[in-house]
C-alpha positions as CSV (number, residue, x, y, z in Angstrom):
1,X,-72.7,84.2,-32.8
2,X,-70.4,82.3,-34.9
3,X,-71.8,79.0,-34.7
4,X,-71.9,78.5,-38.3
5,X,-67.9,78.9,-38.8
6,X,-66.9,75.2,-39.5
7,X,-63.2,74.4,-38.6
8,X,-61.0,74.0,-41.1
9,X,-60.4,70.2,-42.0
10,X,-56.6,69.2,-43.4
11,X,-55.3,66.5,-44.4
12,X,-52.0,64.9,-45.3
13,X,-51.0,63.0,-48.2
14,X,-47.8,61.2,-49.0
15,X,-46.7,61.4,-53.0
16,X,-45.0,58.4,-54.2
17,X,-47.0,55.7,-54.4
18,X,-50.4,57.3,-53.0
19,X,-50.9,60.1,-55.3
20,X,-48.4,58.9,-58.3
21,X,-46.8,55.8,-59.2
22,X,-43.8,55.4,-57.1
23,X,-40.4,54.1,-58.6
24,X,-37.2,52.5,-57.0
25,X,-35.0,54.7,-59.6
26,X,-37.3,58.0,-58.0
27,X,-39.2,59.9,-60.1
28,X,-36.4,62.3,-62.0
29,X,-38.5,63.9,-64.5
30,X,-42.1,65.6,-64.9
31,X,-43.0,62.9,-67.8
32,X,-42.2,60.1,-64.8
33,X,-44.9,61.5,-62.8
34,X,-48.1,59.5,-63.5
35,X,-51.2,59.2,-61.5
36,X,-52.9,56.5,-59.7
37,X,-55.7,55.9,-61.0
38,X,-58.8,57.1,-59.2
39,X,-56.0,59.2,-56.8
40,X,-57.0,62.1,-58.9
41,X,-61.0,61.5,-58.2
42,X,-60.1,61.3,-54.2
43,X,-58.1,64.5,-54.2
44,X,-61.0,66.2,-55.9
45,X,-63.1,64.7,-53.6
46,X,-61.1,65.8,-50.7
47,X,-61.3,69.3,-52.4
48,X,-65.1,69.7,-52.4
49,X,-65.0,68.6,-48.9
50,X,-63.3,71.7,-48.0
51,X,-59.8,69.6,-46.9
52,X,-56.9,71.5,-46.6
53,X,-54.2,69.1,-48.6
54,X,-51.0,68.6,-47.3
55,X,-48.5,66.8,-49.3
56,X,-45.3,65.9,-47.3
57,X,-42.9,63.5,-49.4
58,X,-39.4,62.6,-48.5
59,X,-37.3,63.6,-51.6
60,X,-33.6,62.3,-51.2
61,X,-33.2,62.1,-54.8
62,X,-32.5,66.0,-55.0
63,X,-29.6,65.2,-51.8
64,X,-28.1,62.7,-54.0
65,X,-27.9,64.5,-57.3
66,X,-30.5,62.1,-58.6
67,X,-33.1,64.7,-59.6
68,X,-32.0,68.6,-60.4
69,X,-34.2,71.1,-58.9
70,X,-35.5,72.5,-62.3
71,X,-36.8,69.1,-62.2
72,X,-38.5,69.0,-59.0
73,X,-39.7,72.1,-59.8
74,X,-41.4,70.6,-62.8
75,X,-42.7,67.5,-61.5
76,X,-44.4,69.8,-58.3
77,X,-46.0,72.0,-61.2
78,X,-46.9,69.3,-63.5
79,X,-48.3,67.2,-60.4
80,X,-50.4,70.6,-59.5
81,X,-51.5,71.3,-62.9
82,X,-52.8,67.9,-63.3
83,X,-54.8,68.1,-60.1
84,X,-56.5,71.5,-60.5
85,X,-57.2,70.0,-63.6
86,X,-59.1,67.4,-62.2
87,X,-60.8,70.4,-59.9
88,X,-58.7,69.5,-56.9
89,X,-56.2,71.7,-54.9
90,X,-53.3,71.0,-53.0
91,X,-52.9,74.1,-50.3
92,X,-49.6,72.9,-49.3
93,X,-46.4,70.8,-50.3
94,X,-43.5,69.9,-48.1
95,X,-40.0,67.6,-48.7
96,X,-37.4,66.7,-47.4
97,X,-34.2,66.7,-49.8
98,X,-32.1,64.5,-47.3
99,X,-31.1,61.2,-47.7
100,X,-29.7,61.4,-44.1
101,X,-32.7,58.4,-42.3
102,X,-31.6,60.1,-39.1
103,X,-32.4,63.7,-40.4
104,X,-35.4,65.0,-38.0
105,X,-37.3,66.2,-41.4
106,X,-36.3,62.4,-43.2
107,X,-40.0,60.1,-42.7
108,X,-39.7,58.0,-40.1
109,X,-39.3,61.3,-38.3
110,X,-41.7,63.8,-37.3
111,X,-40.4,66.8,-38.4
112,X,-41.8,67.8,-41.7
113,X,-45.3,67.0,-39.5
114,X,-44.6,68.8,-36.7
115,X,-43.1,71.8,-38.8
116,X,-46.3,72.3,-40.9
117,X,-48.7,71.9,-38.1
118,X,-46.4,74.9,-36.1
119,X,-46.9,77.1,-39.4
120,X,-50.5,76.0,-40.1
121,X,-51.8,76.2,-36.4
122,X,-53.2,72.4,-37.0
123,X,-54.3,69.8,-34.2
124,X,-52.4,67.0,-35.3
125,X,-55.0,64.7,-33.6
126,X,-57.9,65.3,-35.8
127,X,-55.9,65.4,-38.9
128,X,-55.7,62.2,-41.0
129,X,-52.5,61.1,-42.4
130,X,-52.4,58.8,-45.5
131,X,-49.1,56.6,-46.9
132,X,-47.7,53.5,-48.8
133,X,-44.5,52.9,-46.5
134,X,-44.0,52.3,-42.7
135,X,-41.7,55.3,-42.4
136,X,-44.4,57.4,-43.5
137,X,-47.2,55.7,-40.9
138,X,-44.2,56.2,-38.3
139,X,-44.1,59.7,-38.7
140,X,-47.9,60.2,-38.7
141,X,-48.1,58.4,-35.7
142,X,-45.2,59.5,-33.8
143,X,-46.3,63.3,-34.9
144,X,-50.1,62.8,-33.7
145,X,-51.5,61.9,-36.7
146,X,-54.6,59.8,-37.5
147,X,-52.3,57.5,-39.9
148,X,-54.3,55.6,-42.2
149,X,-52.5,52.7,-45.3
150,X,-52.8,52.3,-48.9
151,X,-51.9,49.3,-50.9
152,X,-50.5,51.4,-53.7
153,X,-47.1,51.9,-54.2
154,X,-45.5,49.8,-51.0
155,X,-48.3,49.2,-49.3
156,X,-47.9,45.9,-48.9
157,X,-44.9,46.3,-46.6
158,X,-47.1,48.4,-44.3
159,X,-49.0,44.8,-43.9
160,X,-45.6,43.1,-43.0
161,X,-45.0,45.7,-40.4
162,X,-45.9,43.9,-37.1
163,X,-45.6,47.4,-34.9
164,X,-48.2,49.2,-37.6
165,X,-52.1,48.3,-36.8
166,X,-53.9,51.0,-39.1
167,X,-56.8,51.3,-41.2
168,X,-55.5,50.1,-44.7
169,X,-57.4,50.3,-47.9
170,X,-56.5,49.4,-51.5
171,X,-56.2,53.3,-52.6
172,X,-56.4,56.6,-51.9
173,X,-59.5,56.7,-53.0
174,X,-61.1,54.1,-50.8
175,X,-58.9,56.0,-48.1
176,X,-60.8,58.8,-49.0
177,X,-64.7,57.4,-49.0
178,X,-64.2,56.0,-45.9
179,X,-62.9,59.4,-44.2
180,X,-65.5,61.4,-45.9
181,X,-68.0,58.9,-44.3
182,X,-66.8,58.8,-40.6
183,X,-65.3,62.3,-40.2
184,X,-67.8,64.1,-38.9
């Protein structure tokens, strides 16, 4: 009777250094917040595909008094603006403000995974997980994730990571093609 209902595809994104240029100083202020190029095409993308976006970024900058909350509030809106813009939609946006690496929310940890997919009702396994840093292919994987790399940002250390054998691509974009291809 309801063989027509497709299931509802998510998928999560990291933001620093997948969606935006990523800085060692963090990004404090909405002007900071620059796109990737061609990160704005893949989330559209994404969006036509009917993906659910996640964005889950570790934000210690707010624990440490580095960024204010007004601006992380502004940087969220100007980084959604900017998308829907581009005709693309993030459904969801979760951070961690601790600097604490042994904080169950902090990436490597699972927690800001396993918290959204508790809320959401999502099966981990079939949802892709896309970042620039080991700690945030560790939590993908150690939540359930199908964890895929980008060379944006700090890719490059996912390479050096011995333990880490994922898919890697040179952006989000490519990311992106490639998961639209083989995610049937």
């Amino acid at each position: 009777m309801f063989s027509n209902v497709k299931e509802q595809k998510y998928i999560i994104l990291d933001r620093d250094g997948v969606i935006n240029y990523d800085s060692n100083d963090y990004i404090k202020s909405a002007d900071e917040w620059i796109p990737i190029p061609r990160s704005l095409d893949a989330i559209k993308i994404l969006t036509e595909n009917d993906y659910f976006i996640i964005v889950i970024s570790n934000q210690a900058g707010i624990k440490k008094k580095i960024i204010t909350y007004k601006n992380f509030i502004e940087i969220y809106n100007k980084m959604v603006n900017v998308i829907h813009n581009h005709a693309g939609n993030i459904g969801l946006f979760s951070y961690c403000p601790d600097s604490n690496n042994k904080s169950y929310n902090r990436k490597p940890n699972p927690g800001m995974f396993l918290d959204v997919a508790e809320r959401m009702k999502i099966n981990l396994s079939s949802t892709y997980s896309i970042g620039d840093t080991p700690r945030d292919l560790f939590a993908s994987i150690e939540s359930g994730c199908i964890p895929i790399g980008v060379r944006t940002g700090n890719g490059q250390q996912i390479e050096k990571e011995k333990k880490l054998k994922v898919l890697m691509f040179d952006d989000l974009l490519d990311a992106v093609e490639y998961i639209i291809k083989n995610d049937k």
